[in-house]
C-alpha positions in Angstrom: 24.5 9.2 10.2 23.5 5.8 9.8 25.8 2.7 10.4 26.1 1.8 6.5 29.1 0.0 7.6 30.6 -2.1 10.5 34.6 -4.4 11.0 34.0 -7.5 9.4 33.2 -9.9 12.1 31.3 -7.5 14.5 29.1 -8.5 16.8 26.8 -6.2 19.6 24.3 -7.1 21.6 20.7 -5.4 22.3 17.8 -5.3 23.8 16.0 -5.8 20.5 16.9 -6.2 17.2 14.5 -5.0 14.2 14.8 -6.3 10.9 13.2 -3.7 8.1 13.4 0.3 8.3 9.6 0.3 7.1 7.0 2.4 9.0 6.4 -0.9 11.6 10.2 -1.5 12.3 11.0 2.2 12.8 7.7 2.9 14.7 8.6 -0.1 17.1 12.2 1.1 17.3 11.3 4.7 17.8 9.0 3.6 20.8 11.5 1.2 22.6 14.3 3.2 22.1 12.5 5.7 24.0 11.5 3.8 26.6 14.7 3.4 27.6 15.3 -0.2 25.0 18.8 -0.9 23.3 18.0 -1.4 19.5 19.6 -2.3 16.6 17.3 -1.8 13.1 19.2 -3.9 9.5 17.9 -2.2 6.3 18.8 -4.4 3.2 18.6 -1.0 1.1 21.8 1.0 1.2 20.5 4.8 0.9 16.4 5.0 2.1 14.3 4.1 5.4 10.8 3.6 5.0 9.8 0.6 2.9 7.3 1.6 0.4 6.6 4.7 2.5 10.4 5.6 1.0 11.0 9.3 -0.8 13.6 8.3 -3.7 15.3 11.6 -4.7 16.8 12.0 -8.2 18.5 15.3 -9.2 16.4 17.2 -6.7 13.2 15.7 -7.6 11.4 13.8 -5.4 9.2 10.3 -6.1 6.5 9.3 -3.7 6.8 5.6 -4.2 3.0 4.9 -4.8 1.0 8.1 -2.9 1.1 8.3 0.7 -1.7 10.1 2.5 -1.1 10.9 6.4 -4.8 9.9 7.6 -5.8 7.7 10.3 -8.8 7.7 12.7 -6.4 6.6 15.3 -5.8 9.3 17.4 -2.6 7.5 19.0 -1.5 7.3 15.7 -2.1 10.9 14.6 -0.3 12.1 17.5 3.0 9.8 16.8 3.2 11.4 13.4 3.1 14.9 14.9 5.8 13.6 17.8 7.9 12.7 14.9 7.1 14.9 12.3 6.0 18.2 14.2 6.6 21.2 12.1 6.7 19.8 8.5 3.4 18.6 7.4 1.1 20.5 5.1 -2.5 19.9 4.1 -2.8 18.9 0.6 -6.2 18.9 -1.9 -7.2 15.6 -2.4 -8.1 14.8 -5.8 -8.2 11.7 -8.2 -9.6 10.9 -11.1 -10.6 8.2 -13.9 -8.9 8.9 -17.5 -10.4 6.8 -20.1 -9.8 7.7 -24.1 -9.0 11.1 -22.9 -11.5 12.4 -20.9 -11.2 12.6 -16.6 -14.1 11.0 -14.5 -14.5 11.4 -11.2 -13.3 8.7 -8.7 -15.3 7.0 -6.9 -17.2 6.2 -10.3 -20.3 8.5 -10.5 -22.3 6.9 -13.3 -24.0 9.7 -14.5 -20.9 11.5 -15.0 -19.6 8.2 -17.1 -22.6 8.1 -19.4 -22.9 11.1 -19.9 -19.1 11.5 -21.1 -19.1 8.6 -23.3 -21.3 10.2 -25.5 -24.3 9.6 -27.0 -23.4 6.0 -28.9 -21.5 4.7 -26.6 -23.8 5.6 -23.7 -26.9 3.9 -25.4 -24.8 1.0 -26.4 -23.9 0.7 -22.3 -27.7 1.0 -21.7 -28.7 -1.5 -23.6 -26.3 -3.9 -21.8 -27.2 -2.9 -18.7 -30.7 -3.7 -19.5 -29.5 -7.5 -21.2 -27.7 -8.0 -17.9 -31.0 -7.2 -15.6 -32.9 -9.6 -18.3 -30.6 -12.1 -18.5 -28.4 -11.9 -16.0 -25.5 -14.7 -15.1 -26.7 -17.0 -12.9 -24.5 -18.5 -11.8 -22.1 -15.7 -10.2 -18.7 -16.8 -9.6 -16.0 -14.0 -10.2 -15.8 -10.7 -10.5 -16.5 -10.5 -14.1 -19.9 -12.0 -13.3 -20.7 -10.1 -10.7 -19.9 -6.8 -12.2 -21.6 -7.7 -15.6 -24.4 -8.3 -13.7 -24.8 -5.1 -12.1 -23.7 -2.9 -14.8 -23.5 -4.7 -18.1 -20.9 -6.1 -20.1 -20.4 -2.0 -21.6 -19.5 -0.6 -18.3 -17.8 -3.5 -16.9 -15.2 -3.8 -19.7 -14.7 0.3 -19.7 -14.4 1.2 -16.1 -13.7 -2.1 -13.9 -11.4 -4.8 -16.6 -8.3 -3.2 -17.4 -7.4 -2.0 -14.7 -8.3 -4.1 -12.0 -6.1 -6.4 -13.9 -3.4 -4.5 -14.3 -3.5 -4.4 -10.7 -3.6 -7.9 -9.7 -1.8 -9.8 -12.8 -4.7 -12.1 -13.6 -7.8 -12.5 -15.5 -11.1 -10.7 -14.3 -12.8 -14.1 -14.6 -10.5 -15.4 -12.5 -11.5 -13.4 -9.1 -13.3 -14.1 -6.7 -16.9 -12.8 -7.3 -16.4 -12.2 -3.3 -14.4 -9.3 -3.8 -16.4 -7.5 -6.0 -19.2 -6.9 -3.9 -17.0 -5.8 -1.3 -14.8 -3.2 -3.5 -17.9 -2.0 -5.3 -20.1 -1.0 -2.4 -23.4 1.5 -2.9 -22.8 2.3 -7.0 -26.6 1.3 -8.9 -26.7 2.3 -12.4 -30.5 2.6 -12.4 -30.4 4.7 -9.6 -27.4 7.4 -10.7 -29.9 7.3 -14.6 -33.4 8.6 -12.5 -31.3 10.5 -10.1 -29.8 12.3 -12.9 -32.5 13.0 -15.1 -34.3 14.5 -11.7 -31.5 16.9 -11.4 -31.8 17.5 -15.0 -35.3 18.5 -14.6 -34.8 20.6 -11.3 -36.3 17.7 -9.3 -33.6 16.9 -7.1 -30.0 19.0 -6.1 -28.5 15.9 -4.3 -25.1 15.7 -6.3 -25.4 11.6 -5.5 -25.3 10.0 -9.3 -26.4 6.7 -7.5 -23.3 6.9 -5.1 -24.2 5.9 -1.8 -23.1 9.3 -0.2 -19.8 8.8 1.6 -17.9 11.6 2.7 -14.2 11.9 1.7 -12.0 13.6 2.8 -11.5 17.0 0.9 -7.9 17.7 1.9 -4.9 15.2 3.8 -1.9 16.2 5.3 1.8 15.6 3.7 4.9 16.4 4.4 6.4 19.0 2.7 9.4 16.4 1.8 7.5 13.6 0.8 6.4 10.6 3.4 10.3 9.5 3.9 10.7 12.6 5.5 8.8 11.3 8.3 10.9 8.3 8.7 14.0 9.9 8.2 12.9 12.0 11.0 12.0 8.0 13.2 15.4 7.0 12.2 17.4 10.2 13.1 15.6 10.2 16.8 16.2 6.4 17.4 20.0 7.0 16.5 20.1 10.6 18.9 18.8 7.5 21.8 21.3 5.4 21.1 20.0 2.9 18.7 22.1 1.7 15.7 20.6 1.6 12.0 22.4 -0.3 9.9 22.2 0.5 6.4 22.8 -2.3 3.2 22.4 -5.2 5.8 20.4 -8.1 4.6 19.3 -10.6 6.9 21.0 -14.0 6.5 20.2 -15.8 9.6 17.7 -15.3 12.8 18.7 -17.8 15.5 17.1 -19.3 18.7 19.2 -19.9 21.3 16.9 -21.6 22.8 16.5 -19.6 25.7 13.9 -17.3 24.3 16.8 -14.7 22.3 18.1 -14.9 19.4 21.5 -14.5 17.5 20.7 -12.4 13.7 23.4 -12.5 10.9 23.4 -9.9 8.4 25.5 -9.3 5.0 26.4 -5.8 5.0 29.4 -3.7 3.1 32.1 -5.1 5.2 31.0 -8.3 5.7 29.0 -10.4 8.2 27.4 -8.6 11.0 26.1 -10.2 14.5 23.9 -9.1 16.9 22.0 -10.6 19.7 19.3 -9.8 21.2 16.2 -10.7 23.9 13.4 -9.8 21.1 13.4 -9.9 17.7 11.0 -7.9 15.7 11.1 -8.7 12.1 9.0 -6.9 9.1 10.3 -8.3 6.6 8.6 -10.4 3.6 7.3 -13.6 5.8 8.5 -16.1 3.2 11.9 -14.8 3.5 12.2 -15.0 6.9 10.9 -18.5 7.2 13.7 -19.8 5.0 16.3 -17.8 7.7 15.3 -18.7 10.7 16.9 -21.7 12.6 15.7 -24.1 13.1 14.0 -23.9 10.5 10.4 -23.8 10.9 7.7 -26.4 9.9 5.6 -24.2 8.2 8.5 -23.0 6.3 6.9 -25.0 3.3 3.9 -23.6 3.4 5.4 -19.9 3.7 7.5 -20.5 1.2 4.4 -20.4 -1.4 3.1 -17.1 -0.6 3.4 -14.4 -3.5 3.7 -11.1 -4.1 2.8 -8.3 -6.6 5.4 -5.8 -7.3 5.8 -2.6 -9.2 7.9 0.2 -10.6 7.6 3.9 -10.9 9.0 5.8 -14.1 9.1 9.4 -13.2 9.4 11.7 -15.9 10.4 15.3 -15.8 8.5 17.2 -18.4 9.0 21.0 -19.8 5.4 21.6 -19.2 2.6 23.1 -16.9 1.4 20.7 -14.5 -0.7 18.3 -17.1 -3.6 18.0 -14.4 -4.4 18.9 -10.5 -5.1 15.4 -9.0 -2.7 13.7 -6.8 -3.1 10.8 -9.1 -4.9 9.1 -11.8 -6.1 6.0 -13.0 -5.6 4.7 -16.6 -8.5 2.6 -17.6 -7.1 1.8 -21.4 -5.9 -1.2 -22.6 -3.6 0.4 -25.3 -1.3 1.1 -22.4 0.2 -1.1 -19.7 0.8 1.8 -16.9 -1.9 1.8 -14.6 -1.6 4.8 -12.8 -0.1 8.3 -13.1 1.4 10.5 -10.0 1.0 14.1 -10.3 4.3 14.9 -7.7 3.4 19.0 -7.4 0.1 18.1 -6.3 1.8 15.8 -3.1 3.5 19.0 -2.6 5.4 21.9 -4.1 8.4 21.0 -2.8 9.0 17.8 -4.4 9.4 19.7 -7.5 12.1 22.1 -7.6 11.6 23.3 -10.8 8.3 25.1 -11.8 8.6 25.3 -15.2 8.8 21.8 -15.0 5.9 18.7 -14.4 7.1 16.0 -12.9 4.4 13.1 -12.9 5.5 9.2 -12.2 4.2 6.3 -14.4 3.0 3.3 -12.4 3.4 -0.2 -13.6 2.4 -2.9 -11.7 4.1 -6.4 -12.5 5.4 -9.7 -11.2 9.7 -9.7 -10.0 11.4 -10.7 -13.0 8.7 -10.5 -16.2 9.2 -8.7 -18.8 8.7 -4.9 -17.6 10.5 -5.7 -13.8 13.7 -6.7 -16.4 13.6 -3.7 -18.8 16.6 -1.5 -18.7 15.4 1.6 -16.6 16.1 3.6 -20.4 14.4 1.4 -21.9 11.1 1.7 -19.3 11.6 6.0 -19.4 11.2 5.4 -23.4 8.1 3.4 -22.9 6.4 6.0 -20.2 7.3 8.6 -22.9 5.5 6.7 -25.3 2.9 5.9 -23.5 1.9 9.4 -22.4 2.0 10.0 -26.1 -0.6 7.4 -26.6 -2.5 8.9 -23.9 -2.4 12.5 -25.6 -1.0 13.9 -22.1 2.3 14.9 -23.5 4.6 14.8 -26.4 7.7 12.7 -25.9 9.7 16.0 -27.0 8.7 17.8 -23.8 10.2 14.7 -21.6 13.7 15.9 -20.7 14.5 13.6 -17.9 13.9 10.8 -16.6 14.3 7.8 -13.5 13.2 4.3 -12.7 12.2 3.0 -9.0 11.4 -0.9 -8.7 9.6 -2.0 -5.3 9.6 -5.2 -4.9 6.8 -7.0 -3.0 4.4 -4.0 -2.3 1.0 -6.1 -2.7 1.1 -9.5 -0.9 -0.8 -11.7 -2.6 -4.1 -14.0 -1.5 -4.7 -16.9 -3.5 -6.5 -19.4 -2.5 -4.1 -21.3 0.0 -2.4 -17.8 1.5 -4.5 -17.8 4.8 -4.0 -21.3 6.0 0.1 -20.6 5.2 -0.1 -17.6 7.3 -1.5 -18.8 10.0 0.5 -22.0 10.3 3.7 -19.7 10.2 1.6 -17.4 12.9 0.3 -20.4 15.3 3.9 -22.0 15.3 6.0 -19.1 16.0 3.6 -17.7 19.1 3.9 -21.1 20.4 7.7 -22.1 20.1 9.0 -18.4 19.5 6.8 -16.0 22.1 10.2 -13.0 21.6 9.7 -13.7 18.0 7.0 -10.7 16.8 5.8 -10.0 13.2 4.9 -6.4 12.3 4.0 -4.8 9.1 2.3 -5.2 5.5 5.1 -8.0 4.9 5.8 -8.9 8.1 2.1 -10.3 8.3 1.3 -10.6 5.1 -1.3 -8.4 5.0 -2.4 -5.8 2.3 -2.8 -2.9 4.9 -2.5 1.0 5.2 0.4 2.7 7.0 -1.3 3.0 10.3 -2.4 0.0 10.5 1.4 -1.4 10.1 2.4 1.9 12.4 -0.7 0.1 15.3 1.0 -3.1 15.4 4.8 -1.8 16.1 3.1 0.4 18.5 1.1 -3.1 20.0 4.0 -5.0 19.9 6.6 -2.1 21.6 3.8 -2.6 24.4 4.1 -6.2 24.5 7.7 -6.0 24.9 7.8 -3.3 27.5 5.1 -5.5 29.7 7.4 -8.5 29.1 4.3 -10.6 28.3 1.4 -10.3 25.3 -1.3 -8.2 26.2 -2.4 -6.9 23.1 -3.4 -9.4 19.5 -1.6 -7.7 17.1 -4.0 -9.7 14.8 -7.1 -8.1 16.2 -8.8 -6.9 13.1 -12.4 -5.6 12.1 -13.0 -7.2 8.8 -16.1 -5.4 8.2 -14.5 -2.0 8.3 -13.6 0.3 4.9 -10.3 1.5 4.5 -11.4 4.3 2.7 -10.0 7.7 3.9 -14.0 8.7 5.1 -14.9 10.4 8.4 -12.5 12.4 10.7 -9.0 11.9 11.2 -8.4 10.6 14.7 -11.8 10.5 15.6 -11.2 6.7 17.7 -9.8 8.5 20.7 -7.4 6.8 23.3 -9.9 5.3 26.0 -9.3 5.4 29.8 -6.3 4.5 31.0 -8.1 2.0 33.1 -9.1 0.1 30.0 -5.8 0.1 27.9 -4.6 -3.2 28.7 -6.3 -6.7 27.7 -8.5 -6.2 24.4 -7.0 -3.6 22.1 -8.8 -0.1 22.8 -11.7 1.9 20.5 -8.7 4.1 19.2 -6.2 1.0 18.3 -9.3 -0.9 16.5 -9.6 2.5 14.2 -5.9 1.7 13.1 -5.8 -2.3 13.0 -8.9 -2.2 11.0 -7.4 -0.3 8.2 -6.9 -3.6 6.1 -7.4 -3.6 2.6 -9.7 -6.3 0.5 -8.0 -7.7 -1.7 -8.8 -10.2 -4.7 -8.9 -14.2 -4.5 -8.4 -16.5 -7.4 -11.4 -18.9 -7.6 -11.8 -22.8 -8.6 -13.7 -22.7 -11.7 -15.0 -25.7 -13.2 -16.8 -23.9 -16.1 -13.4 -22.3 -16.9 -10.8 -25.1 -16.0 -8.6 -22.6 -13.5 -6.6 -24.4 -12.2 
């Protein structure tokens, strides 16, 4: 059982001390506490471990909060989940789709498919701005409005790649950076999935392509049976049978230097202020909020104060229905709605539905902490999912007979313009006046990444400790890789032993590079953003 509680005025004193029970601070605490390191974890939320990687349960249904899939090409990351996790993961179909005015399309966009959907009006009316695009196209390409027009029309663009990117990302199409674009939207050519089709029409050519560059996804992931906090309710049950201490409901209020390279944490828990010091602190937490707690206070606490984050909420609803469809999840491209995505929770796995005459599917809205929806009373949110899926004609609000909200806070950090030159002057200062001072995680660093990638640098950073100096750049990322789920899971094996110190191995690369792109807000003077 978790410490949820501890005497007012306690104080202990560990090896290292871990602040966030996310997949980076139980992964590092998991790996020093086996090692033969004294840990102590704080967790801010009072009932769940694992960050966004959480399983909420609500009358014995279980929310995935936002779709976890256990895939890496690390192989050193493939075999810590099945150290952890060894008996309870089950492989899963992988499916998602499109919905748009209610028909499915398949995802990644097969154009084809799209046109042919649409119908005959619609679909000529798309052609025809395709072809005003490749006539007249914008020439001066700025954002991602531009640069999608451009390759697709004004039609297609405002159908398939508008509503919900921003959704997503709370700002304007015109508004991103046209940089992004051609990175998200890799290998799709409207002309080409057109010929390709009408060949295959005509018996001319089987390759099921539709202009998609072929990339091979994968068919089927592993889950676990539980949901993914199952797996770090597992990290956090084996760190506590070592010794280590979780604190539950503990938010950090102070990290200290004492100026001999440890550091003395504060934390507001239940029964009041707890202490604990430490020789290394790992922290994952939100990197503006621990710039404003550490002491001294940093100089680049200004400039870490301005980075932002996009948040979002999940409204499950519990439906006296069939499943409604088989994908894991889809995306709502309609602007008559403002959820963006639907879970299908049976599809994650059986077992986070206990009921099967029941569906159980979780409406995802994403927003900004403290607008309008983030403030709605969690009845008030259920009513608007019911009404929405009304809209949607995927079920009628009759059917709904429960319902439950989960808000995550900061699950998308944010890079505007200015976001990189903050983080690194938080990053450069701390290495050089705090070397016991290391950053893990998607908040931690600031960085919109997958779960092995924050997993890979807990793992880097438990290594770092254990050699008592940095050997491994827990920053070491391959920008040019995709973090698509393509390929072979573990497939970057572990290289010689002989090699695994110095620059971070073939098999730790595979992890670290699993970094998502992410739009930029761009400076433009035809448009007067600002």
């Amino acid at each position: 059982m978790s410490d949820s509680g501890v005497p007012a005025g306690s104080e202990i004193e560990v090896d290292v001390v871990i602040v966030g029970a996310g997949p980076a601070g139980l992964t590092a605490g998991y790996l020093l506490s086996k090692a033969g390191k004294s840990v102590a974890i704080i967790e801010k939320d009072a009932t769940y471990v694992g960050g966004i990687s959480r399983t909420v349960e609500h009358e014995g249904y279980r929310f995935d909060i936002g779709g976890h899939r256990f895939f890496s090409k690390s192989q050193a990351v493939v075999d810590l989940w099945n150290e952890i996790l060894p008996d309870d993961f089950i492989q899963r179909p992988r499916m998602s789709r499109i919905y748009y005015e209610g028909k499915f399309y398949s995802y990644p966009l097969r154009a084809f498919e799209a046109l042919r959907n649409l119908g005959v009006l619609r679909s000529t009316a798309c052609m025809l701005s395709y072809g005003w695009a490749k006539l007249y196209p914008i020439k001066d390409v700025r954002s991602f409005e531009d640069w999608t027009s451009n390759q697709f029309g004004k039609k297609l663009y405002s159908i398939f790649f508008k509503t919900y990117t921003e959704k997503v990302w709370g700002m304007p199409c015109d508004q991103m950076s046209a940089d992004w674009a051609a990175q998200r939207i890799k290998g799709l050519s409207l002309w080409g999935a057109v010929t390709d089709g009408l060949k295959r029409s005509l018996g001319l050519n089987k390759r099921p392509n539709d202009g998609q560059a072929v990339k091979t996804l994968l068919e089927t992931f592993r889950y676990p049976r539980l949901g993914p906090g199952m797996m770090w309710d597992a990290a956090r049950d084996r760190i506590e049978e070592r010794g280590g201490r979780v604190f539950m409901g503990h938010a950090l209020k102070q990290l200290h230097s004492d100026g001999d390279g440890g550091w003395r944490l504060t934390a507001n828990g239940p029964q009041g202020e707890l202490v604990i010091r430490a020789a290394h602190a790992i922290s994952s937490a939100p990197m503006r909020e621990l710039a404003a707690r550490l002491h001294p206070l940093p100089e680049s606490t200004i400039k870490a104060s301005n980075l932002k984050y996009r948040d979002f909420l999940t409204v499950a609803l519990m439906i006296r229905s069939d499943d409604l469809f088989p994908d894991n999840w889809i995306y709502i491209h309609d602007s008559k709605v403002q959820v963006g995505r639907v879970q299908n929770f049976r599809s994650w796995s059986p077992e986070m539905v206990p009921d099967e005459s029941v569906a159980c599917v979780g409406l995802e809205y994403f927003c900004f902490e403290g607008d309008g929806l983030w403030s709605m009373s969690d009845a008030k949110l259920v009513e608007l999912a019911k009404r929405e899926m009304a809209i949607l004609g995927l079920v009628a609000p009759e059917k709904v007979i429960g319902g439950a909200v989960v808000r995550q806070e900061k699950a998308y950090p944010v890079y505007d313009e200015t976001y990189a030159a903050n983080v690194d002057a938080m990053r450069t200062e701390l290495e050089e006046k705090h070397p016991t001072l290391h950053l893990v995680g998607r908040n931690g660093m600031h960085r919109y990444n997958n779960q092995d990638h924050a997993m890979m640098t807990a793992m880097l950073t438990a290594e770092n400790i254990l050699a008592g100096q940095r050997i491994y750049d827990t920053w070491c990322v391959n920008e040019d890789a995709e973090y698509h789920e393509a390929g072979d899971e573990g497939a970057q094996k572990v290289l010689p032993e002989s090699s695994s110190r110095g620059p971070v191995t073939e098999d730790q690369a595979a992890a670290l590079a699993s970094v998502r792109e992410v739009p930029q807000r761009i400076v433009d003077d035809r448009r007067k953003v600002a």
